[in-house]
N, C-alpha and C positions, 0 to 999 in steps of 0.2 A: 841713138844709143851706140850704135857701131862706131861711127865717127869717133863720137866722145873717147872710145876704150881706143879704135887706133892711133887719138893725138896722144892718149898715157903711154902706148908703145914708143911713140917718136920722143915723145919729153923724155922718158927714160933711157931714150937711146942716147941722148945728148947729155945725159946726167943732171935732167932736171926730176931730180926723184920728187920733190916736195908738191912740182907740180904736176908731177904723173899719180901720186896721190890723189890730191884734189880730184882729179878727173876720172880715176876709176871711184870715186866715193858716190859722184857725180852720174855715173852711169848704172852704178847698182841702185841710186834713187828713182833713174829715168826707169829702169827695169822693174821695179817694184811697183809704183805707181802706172807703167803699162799695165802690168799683169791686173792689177786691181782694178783696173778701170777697161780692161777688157776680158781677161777671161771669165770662160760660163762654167762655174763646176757643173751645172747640172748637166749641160750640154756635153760639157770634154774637150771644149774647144775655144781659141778666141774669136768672139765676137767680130762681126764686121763694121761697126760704129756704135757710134753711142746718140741717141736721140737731143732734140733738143731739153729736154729734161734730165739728162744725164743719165736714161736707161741705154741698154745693152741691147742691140737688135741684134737678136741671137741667131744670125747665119754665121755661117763658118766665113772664113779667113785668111791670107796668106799669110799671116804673122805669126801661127804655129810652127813655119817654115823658116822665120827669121832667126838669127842668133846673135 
């Protein structure tokens, strides 16, 4: 997700607006879909994986830390 938002910085820095677009649309999707598929409300925190069934093993995380 990081990545993604720093190639929208470089594309816009070279005046490729339409594809620094794209790429922050892109990263606020990657960010949405983390969030959803790892944070715990109940807990307050994200998740440390998700099982093979697609639950939530709800230890905490370094990806609270991420931005």
């Amino acid at each position: 997700m990081d990545a993604v938002r720093r190639l929208a910085s470089l594309a816009r820095a070279i005046g490729k607006n339409d594809v620094a677009k794209q790429l922050d649309a892109e990263a606020a999707a990657q960010r949405t879909t983390l969030e959803k598929t790892f944070w715990s409300p109940e807990k307050k925190f994200f998740a440390y994986a998700v099982d093979v069934k697609g639950q939530r093993i709800d230890k905490p995380s370094v990806l609270g830390t991420v931005d």
